[in-house]
C-alpha positions in Angstrom: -31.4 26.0 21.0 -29.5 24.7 23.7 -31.2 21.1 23.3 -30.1 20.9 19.6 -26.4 22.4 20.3 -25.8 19.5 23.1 -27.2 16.7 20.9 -24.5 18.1 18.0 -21.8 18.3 20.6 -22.6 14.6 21.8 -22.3 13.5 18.1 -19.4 15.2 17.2 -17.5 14.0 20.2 -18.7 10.2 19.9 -17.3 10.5 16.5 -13.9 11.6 17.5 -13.8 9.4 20.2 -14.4 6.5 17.5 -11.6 8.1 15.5 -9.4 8.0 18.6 -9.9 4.3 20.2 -10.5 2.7 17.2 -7.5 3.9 14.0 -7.1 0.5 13.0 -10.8 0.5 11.3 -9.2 3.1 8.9 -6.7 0.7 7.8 -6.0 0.0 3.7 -5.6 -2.7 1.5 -2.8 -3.3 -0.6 0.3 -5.7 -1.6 3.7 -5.3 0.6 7.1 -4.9 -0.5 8.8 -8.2 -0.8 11.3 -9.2 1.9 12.0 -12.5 3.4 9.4 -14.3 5.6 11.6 -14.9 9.2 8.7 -16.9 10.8 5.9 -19.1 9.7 3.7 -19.9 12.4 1.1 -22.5 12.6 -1.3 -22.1 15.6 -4.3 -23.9 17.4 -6.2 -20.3 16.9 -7.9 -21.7 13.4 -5.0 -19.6 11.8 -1.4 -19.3 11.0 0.7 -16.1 11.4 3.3 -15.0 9.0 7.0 -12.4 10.2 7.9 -11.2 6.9 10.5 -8.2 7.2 8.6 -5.7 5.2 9.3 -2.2 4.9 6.1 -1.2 3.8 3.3 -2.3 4.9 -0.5 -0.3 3.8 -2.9 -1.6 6.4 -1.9 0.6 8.8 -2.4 -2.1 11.2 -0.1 -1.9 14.7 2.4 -4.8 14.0 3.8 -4.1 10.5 5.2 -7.3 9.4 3.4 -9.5 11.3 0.4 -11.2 9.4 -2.2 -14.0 9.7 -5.1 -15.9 7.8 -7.4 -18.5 8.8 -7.3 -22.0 8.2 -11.0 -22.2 6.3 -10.3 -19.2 4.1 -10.5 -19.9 0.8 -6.8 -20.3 -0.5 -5.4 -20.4 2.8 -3.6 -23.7 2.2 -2.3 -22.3 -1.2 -0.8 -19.3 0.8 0.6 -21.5 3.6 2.7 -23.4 1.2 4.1 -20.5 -0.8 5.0 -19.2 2.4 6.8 -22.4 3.5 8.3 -22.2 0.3 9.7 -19.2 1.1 10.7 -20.1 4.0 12.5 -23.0 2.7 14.3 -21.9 -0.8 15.0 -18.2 1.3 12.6 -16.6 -1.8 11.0 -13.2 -0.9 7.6 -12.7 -1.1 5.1 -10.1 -0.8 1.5 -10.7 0.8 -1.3 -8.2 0.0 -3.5 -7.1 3.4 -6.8 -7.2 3.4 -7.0 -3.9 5.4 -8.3 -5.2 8.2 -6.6 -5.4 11.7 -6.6 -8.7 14.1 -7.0 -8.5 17.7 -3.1 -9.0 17.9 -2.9 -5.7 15.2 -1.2 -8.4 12.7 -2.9 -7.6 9.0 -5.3 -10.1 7.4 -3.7 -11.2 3.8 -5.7 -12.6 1.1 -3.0 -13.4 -1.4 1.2 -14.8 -1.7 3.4 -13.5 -4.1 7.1 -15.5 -4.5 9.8 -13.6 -6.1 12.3 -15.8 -7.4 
């Protein structure tokens, strides 16, 4: 019927229009390249963000090597301070993304790797 063929229609296009305003939901998880961290930001946003000049990056989130993690996740300190170790011995490291996007499109990481 008519009715039924509209209500299909509606469907299909809400779910492309999902698809089309929202790709960062389809992001991945997965560890980065290593490559040298070029900026270590603390904020007063309850996180700190993290430039490391990746070339690969699997979250698929807008900014590729710009990351962040909050300062009450579990391990966040650890994380911080490989990072600024990084930062300060000019080690590379590699961050694995969570897949999921922030606001900014910066990738959520859960773990630091140092390459020495």
């Amino acid at each position: 019927t008519a009715t039924a063929t509209a209500k299909i229609m509606s469907v299909l296009l809400g779910a492309i229009g999902l698809m089309a305003v929202a790709p960062e939901a389809m992001a991945e998880a997965g560890w980065t390249d290593y490559a040298l961290v070029t900026e270590l930001t603390p904020t007063i946003h309850q996180r700190y963000e993290v430039t490391v000049a990746v070339q690969q990056n699997p979250s698929g989130c807008r900014e590729k090597q710009v990351f962040f993690q909050d300062y009450s996740a579990i391990g966040s300190q650890q994380m911080y301070l490989a990072l600024l170790e990084s930062v300060s011995s000019g080690k590379r490291v590699r961050v694995f993304v969570t897949g999921e996007c922030g606001v900014s499109g910066y990738s959520r990481i859960s773990s630091v790797s140092l390459r020495p």
